[in-house]
C-alpha positions as CSV (number, residue, x, y, z in Angstrom):
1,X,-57.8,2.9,-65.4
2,X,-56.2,5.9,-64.0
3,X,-55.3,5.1,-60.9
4,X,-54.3,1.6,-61.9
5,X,-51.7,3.3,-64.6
6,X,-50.4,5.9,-61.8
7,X,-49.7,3.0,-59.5
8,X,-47.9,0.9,-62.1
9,X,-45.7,4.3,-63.0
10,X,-44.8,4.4,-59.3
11,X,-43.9,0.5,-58.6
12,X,-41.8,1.0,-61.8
13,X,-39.9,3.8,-60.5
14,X,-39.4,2.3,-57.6
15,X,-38.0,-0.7,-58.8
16,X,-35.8,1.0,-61.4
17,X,-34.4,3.5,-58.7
18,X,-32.7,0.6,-57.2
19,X,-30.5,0.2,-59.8
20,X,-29.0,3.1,-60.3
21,X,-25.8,4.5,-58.9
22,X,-25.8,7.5,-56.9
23,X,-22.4,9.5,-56.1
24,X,-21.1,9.1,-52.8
25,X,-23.0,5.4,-52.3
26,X,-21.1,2.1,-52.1
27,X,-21.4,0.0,-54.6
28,X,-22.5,-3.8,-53.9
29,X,-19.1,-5.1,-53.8
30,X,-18.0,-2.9,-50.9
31,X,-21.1,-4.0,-48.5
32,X,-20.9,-7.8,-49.6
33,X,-17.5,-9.3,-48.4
34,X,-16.2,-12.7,-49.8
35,X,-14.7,-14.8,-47.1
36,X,-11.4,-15.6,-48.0
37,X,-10.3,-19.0,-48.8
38,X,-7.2,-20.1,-47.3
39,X,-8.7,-19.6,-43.3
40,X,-9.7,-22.2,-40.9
41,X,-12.7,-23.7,-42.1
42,X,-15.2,-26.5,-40.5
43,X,-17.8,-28.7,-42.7
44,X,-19.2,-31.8,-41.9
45,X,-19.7,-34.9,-43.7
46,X,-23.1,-37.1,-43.4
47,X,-23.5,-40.7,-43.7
48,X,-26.3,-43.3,-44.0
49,X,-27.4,-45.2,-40.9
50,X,-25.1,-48.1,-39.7
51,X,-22.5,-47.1,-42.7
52,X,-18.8,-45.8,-42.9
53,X,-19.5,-45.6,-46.8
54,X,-19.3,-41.9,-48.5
55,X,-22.8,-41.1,-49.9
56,X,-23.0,-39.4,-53.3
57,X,-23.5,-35.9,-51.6
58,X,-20.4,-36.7,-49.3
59,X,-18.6,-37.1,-52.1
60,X,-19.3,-33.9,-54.0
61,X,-19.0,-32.0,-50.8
62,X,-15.8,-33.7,-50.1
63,X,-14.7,-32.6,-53.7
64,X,-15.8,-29.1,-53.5
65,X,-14.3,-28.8,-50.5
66,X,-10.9,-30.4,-51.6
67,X,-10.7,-28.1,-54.7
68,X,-11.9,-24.7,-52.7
69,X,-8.5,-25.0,-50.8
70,X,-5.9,-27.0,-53.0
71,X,-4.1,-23.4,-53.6
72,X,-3.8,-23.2,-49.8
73,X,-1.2,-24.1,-47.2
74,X,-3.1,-27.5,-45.1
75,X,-1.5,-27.1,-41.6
76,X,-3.8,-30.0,-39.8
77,X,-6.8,-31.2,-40.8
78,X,-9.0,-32.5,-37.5
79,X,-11.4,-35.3,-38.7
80,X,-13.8,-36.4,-35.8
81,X,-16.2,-39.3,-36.7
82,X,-19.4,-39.7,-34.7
83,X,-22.0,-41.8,-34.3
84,X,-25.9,-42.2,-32.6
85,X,-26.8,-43.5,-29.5
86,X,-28.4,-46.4,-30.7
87,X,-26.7,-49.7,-30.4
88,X,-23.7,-51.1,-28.8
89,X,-21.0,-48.5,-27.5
90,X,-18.2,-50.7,-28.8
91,X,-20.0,-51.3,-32.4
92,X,-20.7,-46.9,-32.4
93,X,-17.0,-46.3,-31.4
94,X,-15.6,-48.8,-34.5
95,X,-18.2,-47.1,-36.8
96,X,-17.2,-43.8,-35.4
97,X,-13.5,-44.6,-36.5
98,X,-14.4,-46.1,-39.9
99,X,-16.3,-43.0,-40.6
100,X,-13.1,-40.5,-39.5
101,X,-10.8,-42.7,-41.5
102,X,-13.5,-42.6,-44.4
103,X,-13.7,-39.5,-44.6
104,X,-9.5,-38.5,-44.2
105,X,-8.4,-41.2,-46.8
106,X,-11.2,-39.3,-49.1
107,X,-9.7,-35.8,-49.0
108,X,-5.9,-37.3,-48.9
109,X,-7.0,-38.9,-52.2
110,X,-8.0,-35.4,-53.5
111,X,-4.4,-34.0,-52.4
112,X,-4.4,-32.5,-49.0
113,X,-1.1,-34.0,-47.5
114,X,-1.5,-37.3,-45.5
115,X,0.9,-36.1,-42.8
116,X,-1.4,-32.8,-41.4
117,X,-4.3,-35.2,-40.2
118,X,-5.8,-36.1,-36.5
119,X,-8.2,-39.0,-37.1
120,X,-10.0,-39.4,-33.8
121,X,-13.6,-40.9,-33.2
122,X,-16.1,-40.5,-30.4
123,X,-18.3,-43.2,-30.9
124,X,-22.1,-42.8,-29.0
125,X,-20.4,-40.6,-26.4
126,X,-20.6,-37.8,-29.1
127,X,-23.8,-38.2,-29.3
128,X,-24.7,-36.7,-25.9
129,X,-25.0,-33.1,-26.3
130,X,-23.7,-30.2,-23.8
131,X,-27.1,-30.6,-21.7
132,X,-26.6,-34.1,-21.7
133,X,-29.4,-35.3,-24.4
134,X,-28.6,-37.8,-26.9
135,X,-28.8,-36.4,-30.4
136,X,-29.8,-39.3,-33.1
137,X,-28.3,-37.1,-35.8
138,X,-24.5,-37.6,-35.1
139,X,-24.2,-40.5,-38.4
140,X,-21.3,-37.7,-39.4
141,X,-17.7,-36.6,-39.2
142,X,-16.8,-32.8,-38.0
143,X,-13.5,-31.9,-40.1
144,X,-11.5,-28.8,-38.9
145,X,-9.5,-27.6,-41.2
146,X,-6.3,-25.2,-40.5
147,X,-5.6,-23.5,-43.9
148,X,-3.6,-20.1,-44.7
149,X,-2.5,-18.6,-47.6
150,X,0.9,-20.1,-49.1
C-alpha cells in the first residue's frame, strides 16, 4: 500500500509540475504560432465518382474556407479540376472542367470576386503522377488561393 501511495504522489507531481509557470520560460502562446490568415493558401475539394456535383463535405469546406478569408484582399484564385484515369479522355476533360467551374461559381457565390479566377481542367492527364503512374484519386479540384491582408 506504500509503495502504491508513493507512486501515485509522484505521477501527481509530475503531472501538476506541467502546469505551472516558471520565470524565464515561454509561455504556450510564444512556442505555438497561428498561421496568419490573409496568405496564399491551397485546399482541395473532393467529389463523388463520375460527378461535378458539390458533396455535403465540399460544401462546408468550401464555406469554411470562404468565411476564413472574406476580411482578406482575393488577388487570383487558381481552380484546377481533375479527374481519374478511368474512362474516355474527352468525357474526364468535360468532367474535369464541370468540376473547376463547380467549384469557382461555389466560392463566387460566398463573395470572393468573380474577376480574380483561372478556371482550368486537366482531365485524366492529371491523373498521371510525376513518376508517370496513374493515381485513381484525382475525382477533385486543387484551388490556389492568392490572399493578403487589405
Amino acid at each position: 500500500m506504500r509503495i502504491s501511495g508513493a507512486v501515485g504522489l509522484v505521477v501527481l507531481a509530475a503531472l501538476t509540475a506541467g502546469c505551472e509557470t516558471t520565470r524565464g520560460m515561454w509561455g504556450r502562446g510564444a512556442i505555438v504560432e497561428t498561421p496568419a490568415t490573409c496568405a496564399p493558401q491551397r485546399f482541395e475539394i473532393y467529389f463523388a465518382d463520375s460527378e461535378a456535383r458539390l458533396t455535403p463535405a465540399a460544401r462546408q469546406a468550401i464555406g469554411m474556407t470562404a468565411a476564413r478569408l472574406q476580411g482578406c484582399d482575393i488577388r487570383t484564385v487558381q481552380v484546377l479540376g481533375l479527374a481519374d484515369a478511368r474512362g474516355d479522355s474527352e468525357a474526364n476533360m468535360t468532367l474535369s472542367q464541370r468540376r473547376a467551374r463547380t467549384v469557382a461559381d461555389a466560392l463566387t457565390a460566398a463573395g470572393w470576386p468573380a474577376p480574380a479566377f483561372e478556371v482550368e481542367a486537366a482531365g485524366d492527364e492529371g491523373a498521371v503522377d510525376a513518376s508517370g503512374v496513374r493515381e485513381p484519386l484525382r475525382r477533385r479540384t486543387e484551388v490556389l488561393v492568392d490572399a493578403q491582408p487589405r
